[in-house]
RODODO-447042 format. One record per residue (C-alpha): residue number from 1; x, y, z. Coordinates in steps of 0.2 Angstrom, whole numbers, plus 2048, in hexadecimal, padded with zeros to 3 digits. Layout:
% residues N
+-----+------+-------+-----+
: pos : east : north :  up :
+-----+------+-------+-----+
: NUM :    X :     Y :   Z :
...
+-----+------+-------+-----+
//
This chain:
% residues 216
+-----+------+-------+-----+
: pos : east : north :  up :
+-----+------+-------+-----+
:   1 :  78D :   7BB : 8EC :
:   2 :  79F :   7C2 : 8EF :
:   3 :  7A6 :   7B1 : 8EA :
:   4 :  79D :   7B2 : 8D8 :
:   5 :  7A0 :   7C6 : 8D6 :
:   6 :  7B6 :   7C2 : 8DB :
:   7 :  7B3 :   7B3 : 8CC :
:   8 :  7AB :   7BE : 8C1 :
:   9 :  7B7 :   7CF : 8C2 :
:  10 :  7C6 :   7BF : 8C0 :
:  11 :  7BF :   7BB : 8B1 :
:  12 :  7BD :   7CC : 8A8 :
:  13 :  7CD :   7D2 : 8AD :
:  14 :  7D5 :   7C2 : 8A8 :
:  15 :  7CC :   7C3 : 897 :
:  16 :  7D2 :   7D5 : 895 :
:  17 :  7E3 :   7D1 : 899 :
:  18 :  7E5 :   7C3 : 88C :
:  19 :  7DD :   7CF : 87D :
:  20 :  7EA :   7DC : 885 :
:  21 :  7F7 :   7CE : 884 :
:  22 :  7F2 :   7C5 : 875 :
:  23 :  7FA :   7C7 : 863 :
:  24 :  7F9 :   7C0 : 854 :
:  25 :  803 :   7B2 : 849 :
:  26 :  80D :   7C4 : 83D :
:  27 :  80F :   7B7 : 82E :
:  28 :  7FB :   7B3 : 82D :
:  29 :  7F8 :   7C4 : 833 :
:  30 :  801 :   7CE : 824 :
:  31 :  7F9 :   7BD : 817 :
:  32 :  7E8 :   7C1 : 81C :
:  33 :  7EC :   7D5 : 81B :
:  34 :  7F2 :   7D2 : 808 :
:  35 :  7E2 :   7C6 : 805 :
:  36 :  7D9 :   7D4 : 80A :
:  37 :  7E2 :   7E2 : 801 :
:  38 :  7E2 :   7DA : 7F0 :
:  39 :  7CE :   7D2 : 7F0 :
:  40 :  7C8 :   7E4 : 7F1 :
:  41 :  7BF :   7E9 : 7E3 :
:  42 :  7C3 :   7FC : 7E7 :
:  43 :  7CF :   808 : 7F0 :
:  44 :  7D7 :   819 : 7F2 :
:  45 :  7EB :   81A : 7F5 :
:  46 :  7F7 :   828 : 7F9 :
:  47 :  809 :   822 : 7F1 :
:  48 :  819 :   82C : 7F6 :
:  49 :  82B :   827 : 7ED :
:  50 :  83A :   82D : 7F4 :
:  51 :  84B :   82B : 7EF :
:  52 :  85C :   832 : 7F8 :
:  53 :  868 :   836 : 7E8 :
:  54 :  877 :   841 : 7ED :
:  55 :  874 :   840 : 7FE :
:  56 :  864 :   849 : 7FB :
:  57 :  852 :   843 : 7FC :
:  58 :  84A :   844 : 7EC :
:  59 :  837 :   842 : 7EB :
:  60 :  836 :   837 : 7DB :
:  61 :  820 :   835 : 7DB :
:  62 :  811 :   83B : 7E8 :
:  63 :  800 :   833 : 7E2 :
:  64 :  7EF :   835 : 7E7 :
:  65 :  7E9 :   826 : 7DF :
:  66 :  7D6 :   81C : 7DD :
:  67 :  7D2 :   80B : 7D6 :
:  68 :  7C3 :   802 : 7D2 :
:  69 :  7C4 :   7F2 : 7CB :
:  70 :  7CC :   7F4 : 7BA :
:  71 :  7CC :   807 : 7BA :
:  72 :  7D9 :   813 : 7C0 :
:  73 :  7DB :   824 : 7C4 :
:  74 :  7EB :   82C : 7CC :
:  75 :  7F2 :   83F : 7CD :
:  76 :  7FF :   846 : 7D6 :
:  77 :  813 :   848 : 7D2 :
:  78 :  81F :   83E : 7C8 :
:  79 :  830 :   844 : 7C9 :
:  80 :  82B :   858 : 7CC :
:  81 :  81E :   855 : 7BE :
:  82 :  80C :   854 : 7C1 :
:  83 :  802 :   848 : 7BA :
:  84 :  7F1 :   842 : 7B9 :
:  85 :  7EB :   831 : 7B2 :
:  86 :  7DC :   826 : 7AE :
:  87 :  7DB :   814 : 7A9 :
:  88 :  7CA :   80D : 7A3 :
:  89 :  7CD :   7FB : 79E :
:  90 :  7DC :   7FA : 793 :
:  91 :  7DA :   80E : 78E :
:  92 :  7E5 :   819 : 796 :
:  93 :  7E2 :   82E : 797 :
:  94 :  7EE :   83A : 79B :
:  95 :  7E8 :   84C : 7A0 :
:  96 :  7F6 :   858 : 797 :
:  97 :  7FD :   864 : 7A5 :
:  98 :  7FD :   871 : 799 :
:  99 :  7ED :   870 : 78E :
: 100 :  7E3 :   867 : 79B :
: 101 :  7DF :   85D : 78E :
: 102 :  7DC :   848 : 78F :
: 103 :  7EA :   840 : 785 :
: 104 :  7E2 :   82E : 781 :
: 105 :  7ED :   81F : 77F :
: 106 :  7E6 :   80F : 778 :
: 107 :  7F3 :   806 : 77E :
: 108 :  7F3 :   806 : 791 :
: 109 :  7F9 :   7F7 : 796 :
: 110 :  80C :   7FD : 78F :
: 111 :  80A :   80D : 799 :
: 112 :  805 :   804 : 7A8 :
: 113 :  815 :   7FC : 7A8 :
: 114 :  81F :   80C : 7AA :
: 115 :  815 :   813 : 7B8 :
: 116 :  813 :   7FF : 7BE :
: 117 :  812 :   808 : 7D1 :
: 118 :  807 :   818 : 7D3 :
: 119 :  7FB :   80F : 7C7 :
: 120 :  7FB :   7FE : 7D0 :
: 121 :  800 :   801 : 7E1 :
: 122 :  7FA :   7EE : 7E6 :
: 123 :  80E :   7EA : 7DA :
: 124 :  815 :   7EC : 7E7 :
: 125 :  80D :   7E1 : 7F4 :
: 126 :  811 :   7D1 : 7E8 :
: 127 :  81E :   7C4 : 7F0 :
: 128 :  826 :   7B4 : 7EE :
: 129 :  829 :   7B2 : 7FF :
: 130 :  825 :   7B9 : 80E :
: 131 :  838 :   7B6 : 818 :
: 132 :  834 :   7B8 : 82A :
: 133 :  827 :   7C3 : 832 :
: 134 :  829 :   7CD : 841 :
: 135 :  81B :   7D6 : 84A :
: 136 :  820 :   7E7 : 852 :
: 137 :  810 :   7EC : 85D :
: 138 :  804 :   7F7 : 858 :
: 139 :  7FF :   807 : 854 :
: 140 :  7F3 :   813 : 84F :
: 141 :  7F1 :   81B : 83C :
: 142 :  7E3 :   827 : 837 :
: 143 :  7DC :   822 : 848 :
: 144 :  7DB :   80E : 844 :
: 145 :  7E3 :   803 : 84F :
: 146 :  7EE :   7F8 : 843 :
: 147 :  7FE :   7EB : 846 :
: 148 :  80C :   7F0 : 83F :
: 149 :  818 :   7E0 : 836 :
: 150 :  828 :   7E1 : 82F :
: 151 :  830 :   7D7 : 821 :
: 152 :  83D :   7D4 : 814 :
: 153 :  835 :   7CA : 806 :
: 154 :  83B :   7C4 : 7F7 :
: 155 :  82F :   7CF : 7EA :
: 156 :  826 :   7C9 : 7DC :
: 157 :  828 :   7DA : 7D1 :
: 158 :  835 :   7DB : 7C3 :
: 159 :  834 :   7EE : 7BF :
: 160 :  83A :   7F1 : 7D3 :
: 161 :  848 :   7E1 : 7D2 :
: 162 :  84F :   7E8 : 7C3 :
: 163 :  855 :   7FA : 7CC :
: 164 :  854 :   7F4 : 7E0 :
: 165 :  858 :   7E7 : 7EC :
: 166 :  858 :   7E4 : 800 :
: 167 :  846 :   7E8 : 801 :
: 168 :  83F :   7EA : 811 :
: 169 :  82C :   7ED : 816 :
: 170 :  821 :   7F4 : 823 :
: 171 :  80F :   7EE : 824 :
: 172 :  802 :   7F5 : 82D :
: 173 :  7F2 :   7EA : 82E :
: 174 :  7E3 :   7F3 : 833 :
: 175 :  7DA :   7E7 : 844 :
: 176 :  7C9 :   7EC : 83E :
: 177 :  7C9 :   7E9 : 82C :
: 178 :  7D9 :   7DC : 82D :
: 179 :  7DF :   7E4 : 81C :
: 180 :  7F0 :   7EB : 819 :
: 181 :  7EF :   7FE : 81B :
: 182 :  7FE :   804 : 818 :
: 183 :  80F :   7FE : 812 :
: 184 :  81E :   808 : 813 :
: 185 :  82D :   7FF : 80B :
: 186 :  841 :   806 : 80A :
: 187 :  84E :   7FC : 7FE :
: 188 :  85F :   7FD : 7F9 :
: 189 :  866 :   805 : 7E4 :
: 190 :  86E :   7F5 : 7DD :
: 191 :  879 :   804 : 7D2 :
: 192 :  87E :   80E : 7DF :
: 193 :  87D :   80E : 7F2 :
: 194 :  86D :   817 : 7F4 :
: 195 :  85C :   814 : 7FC :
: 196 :  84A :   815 : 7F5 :
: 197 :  839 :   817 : 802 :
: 198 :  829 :   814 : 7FC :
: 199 :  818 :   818 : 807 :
: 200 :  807 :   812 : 800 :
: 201 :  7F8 :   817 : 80C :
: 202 :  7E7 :   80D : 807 :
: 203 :  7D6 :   814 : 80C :
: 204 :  7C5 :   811 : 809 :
: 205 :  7C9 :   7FE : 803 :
: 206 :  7B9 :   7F7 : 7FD :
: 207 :  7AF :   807 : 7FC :
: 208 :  7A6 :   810 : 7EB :
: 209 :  7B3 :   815 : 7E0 :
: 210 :  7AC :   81D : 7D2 :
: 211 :  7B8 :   821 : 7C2 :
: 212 :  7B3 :   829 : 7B2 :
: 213 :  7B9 :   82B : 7A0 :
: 214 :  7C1 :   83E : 7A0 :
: 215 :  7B9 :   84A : 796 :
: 216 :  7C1 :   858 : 78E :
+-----+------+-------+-----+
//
């Protein structure tokens, strides 16, 4: 009986020191994260821009940010100014910070372009290649365990080639859900010597998301 209880407690502890110990491939970690990301159908993201100009850093967009499926609907900051948008389809309103009134574009695809980013956070997560992976532990955000990767890829986003290069990105991949969670990702002015970070938080992936046509 003390035999069979010694082989028992070995094999719990040695099964508790290899999850302890064990640790995934970072390269099929952060694929599946992304699969994850983009096959939701809805999510809520918090999107902060900074950029250093002068030595100084300049807060260029903070978004509070909802899609599901098609639809979009942001607020927040751009550039000191607020700002408050819905996308329904290929119809784009804008709520006037001074009226409070919807603005109505039929165009929305041409003004999706400009704000490419705080409308379409998942832009940023396209790339070419992935370049090497390294996996930096873990850690805990909003009380999830997650892994945290790093990376410098090559991106698959012309709006973001065209102004920056020397990208490099931090992924966190929730262990629960396996889906990327947050991305923080810092990158060089191609103009000037300057740097640029970006931090998009997503929550609720593949929860309700209800969005509306605004009504004046």
């Amino acid at each position: 009986g003390l035999l069979l209880l010694i082989l028992i407690g070995t094999v719990l502890i040695g099964g508790l020191v290899w999850r302890l110990m064990w640790q995934p491939n970072p390269t099929q970690l952060v694929v599946h994260g992304l699969e994850k990301l983009n096959g939701a159908t809805s999510f809520r993201y918090d999107l902060t821009q900074h950029q250093w100009v002068e030595g100084k850093d300049r807060v260029l967009s903070q978004i509070l940010g909802e899609k599901d499926g098609g639809n979009t609907r942001i607020q927040g900051q751009l550039i000191g100014s607020p700002v408050e948008m819905i996308v329904i389809g290929d119809t784009m309103y804008s709520k006037d910070p001074f009226s409070k009134k919807w603005v109505r574009f039929a165009s929305a695809p041409a003004v999706q372009e400009v704000f490419l980013a705080e409308l379409n956070p998942l832009s940023l997560l396209q790339f070419k290649e992935l370049g090497e992976v390294v996996l930096r532990g873990q850690e805990k955000l909003n009380g999830e365990k997650v892994w945290v990767c790093q990376l410098k890829p090559s991106i698959q986003n012309q709006l973001m080639e065209e102004f920056w290069n020397d990208f490099s990105y931090t992924l966190n991949i929730s262990k629960s859900t396996k889906a990327v969670v947050k991305a923080a990702i810092q990158a060089k002015s191609k103009q000037k010597a300057e740097s640029m970070e970006m931090s998009i938080v997503f929550k609720d992936i593949g929860k309700k998301v209800q969005i509306q046509q605004p009504i004046n």
